[in-house]
N, C-alpha and C positions, 0 to 999 in steps of 0.2 A: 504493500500500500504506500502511496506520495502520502506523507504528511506534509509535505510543503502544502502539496495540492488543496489538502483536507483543511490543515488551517487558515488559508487564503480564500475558503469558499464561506468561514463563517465571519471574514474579515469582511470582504465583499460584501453580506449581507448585511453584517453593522453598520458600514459606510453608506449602504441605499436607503435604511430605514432611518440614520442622521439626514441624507438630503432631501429626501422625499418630506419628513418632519420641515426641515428648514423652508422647504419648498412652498409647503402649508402655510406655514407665520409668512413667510415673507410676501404672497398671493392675497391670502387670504384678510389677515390684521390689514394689508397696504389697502384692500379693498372695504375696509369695513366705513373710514372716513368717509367715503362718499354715499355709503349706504346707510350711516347715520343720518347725512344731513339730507338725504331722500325720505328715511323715514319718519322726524320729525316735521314735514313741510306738513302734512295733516294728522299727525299722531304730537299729543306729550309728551315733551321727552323725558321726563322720569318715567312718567305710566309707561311708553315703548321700553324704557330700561328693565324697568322692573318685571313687565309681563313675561318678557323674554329669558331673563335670566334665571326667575323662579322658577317658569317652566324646565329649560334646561338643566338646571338645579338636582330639581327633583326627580328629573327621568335620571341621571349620573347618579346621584344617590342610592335610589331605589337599585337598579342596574345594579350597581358594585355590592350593594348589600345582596341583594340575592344570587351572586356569581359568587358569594362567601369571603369577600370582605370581611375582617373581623368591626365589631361596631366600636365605633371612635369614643374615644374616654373623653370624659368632662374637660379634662385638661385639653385634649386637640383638638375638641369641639371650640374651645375658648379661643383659643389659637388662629385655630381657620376661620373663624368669626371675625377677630380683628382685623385676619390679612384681608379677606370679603369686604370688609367696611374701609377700607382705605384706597384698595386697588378698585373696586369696585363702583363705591358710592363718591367718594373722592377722588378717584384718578379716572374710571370710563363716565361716571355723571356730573361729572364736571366738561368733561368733552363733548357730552351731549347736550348738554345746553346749551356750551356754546356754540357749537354749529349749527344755530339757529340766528349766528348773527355772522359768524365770519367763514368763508372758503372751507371745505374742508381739508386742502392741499397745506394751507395754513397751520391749518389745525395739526395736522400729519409733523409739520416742522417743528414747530412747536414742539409736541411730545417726544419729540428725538434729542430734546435735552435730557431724558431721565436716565440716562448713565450720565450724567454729568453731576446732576442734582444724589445718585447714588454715591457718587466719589465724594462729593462734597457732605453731604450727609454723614456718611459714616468715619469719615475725619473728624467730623464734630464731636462723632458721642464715646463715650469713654469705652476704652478697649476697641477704638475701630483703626482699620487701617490708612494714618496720614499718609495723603496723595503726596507723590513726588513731583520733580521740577517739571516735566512735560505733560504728566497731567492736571496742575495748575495750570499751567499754560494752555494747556486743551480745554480747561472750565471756563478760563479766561473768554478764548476765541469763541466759542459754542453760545455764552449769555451776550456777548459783543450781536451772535447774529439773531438772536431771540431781539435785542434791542431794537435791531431793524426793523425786524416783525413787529414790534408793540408798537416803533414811532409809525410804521407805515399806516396801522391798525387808526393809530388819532390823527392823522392827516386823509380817514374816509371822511371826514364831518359826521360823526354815527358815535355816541358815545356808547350805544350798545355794540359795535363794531371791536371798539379799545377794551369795554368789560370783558366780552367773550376771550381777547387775547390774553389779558390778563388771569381771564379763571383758566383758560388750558395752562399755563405757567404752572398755578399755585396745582391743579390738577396731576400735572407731571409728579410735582413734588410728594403731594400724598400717595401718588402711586410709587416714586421710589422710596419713601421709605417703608410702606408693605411690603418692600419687595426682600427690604434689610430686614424688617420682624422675622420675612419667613423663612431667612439664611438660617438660622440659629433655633426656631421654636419646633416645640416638638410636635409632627401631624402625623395623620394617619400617613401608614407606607404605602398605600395607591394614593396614585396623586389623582388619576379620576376621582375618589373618594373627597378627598379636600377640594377639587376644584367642586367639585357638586355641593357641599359644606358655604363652601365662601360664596354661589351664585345665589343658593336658597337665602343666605342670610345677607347678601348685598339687596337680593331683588325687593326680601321682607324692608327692609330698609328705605328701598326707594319710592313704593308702596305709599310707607308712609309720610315720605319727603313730596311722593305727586300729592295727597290728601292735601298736605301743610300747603303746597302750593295752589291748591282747588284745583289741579286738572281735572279730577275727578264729574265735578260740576259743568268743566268747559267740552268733557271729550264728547264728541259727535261723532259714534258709526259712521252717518251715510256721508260727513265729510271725507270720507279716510280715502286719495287718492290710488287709483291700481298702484302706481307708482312706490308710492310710501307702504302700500301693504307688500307688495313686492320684496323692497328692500327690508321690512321691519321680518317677512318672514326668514331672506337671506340669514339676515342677522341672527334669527334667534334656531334657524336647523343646521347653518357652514359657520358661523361665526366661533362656536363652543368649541369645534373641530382645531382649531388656529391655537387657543387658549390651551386645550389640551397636549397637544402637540408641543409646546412652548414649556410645559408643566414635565412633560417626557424626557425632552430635550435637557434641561438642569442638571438630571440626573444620569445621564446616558452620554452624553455629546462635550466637549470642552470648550468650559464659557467663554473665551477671546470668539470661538466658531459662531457661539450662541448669540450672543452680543451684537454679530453683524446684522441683525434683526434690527435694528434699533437706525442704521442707513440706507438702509431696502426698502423698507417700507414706507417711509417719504419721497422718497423717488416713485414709488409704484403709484403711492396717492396724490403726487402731482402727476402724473401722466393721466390716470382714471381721471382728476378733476377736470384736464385742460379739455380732454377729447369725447369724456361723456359728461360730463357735468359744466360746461361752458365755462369754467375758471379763467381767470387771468392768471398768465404767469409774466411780471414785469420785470427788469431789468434789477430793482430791488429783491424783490425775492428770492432770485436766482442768486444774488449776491449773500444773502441770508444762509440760504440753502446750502451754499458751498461751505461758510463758515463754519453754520453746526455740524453738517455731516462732516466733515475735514474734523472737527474737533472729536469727533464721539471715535472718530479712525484714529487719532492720535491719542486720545485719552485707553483707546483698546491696544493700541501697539505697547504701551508703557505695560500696560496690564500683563501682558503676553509678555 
């Protein structure tokens, strides 16, 4: 028998199931920007967040539990709860409200600061590891182009325009540091398991964040455009798939690989916005775009 042969066939299959995974986030996440802000143009967008995520939630849940999932302790229940409520309710519902006021190519760019906001972050808090001289320099360059993005954002005349850029910002940031909770906390060992944990209990969440906003009073059925059901259904049966995949990937794939997620997927979602979603893409932007993604590729190089 070739053992070479033998152990390059299960090498091979390691390496299809990393890019097939990667292939997923980087398609799928790049696509979702623009099918959020399809789905909110006649749905709420916490009620759209929440419908969708509870539902998926609870089919992954139930799923893993009866494929013999052992059932999650009080302690990883708490756990996957917080990371749900941060990445969740403050890093994906915070992006869906705002792209009910700005681009969602924008949007996309914007969020590809959160390995920046994760370097920075975990420097801050005690036992994390302080960035070195190139990836200060990389946080540096990366918020320089978010800057462009916010002054372009106050020079629409739209002060809901400058909100929306400023909540995906502070959005990113809550979602990077869910992302530091769940480096270290203890969850269940399926990650479909925790990701169904943290959707049930973002979606409960948002639930109640549409009530507190009265969607609930404002939403209208026979407004809901094919269009926005279209994409709200995207979102809530291909979207989970991305998330999954991404939850795979952490523990399977080596994160410098994983990370490149983070400049892919704003490239994907300015191409969807310019060609199906009638976006601009200006001279600024593109200037923007090169700085964060350039910074999040030298902030990963340091890494690596």
């Amino acid at each position: 028998m070739n053992h070479a042969a033998a152990g390059a066939a299960p090498d091979r299959a390691a390496a299809l199931g990393i890019w097939t995974a990667l292939a997923a986030v980087y398609l799928i996440w790049g696509s979702t920007y623009l099918a959020i802000r399809f789905a909110v143009e006649s749905i709420p967008p916490f009620l759209s967040a929440a419908a969708r995520f509870t539902l998926s939630g609870v089919f992954l849940y139930g799923w893993r539990r009866l494929s013999g999932d052992p059932k999650p302790t009080p302690l990883q229940w708490r756990n996957a709860a917080v990371i749900g409520i941060f990445l969740l309710v403050g890093g994906n519902g915070g992006v869906v409200w705002a792209v009910q006021y700005i681009p969602s190519s924008l949007a996309a760019l914007l969020v590809a600061t959160v390995p920046l906001w994760m370097i920075l972050i975990d420097g801050l808090r005690p036992g994390g590891e302080h960035p070195g001289m190139f990836a200060l320099l990389g946080i540096a360059i990366g918020f320089c182009g978010a800057v462009l993005l916010v002054g372009w954002s106050a020079e629409q005349a739209s002060l809901d325009h400058l909100r929306g850029a400023i909540a995906v910002l502070i959005a990113s940031s809550l979602w990077a540091i869910g992302s530091i909770y769940g480096k270290t906390s203890v969850l269940p060992a399926s990650s479909l398991l925790t990701t169904g944990i943290e959707m049930i209990v973002g979606g409960t969440a948002q639930v109640l964040i549409a009530y507190g906003f009265g969607e609930f009073a404002a939403f209208d059925w026979s407004a809901i455009t094919p269009r926005s059901g279209y994409a709200w259904a995207y979102l809530t049966l291909i979207g989970p798939v991305a998330f999954v995949a991404y939850a795979w990937l952490l523990r399977n794939a080596p994160i410098p690989l994983v990370s490149t997620y983070s400049y892919v997927n704003p490239l994907v979602a300015i191409l969807l916005g310019y060609f199906l979603g009638n976006e601009i893409i200006s001279l600024r932007i593109l200037l923007a775009a090169g700085l964060i993604i350039g910074s999040v590729v030298l902030v990963s190089r340091s890494k690596r």
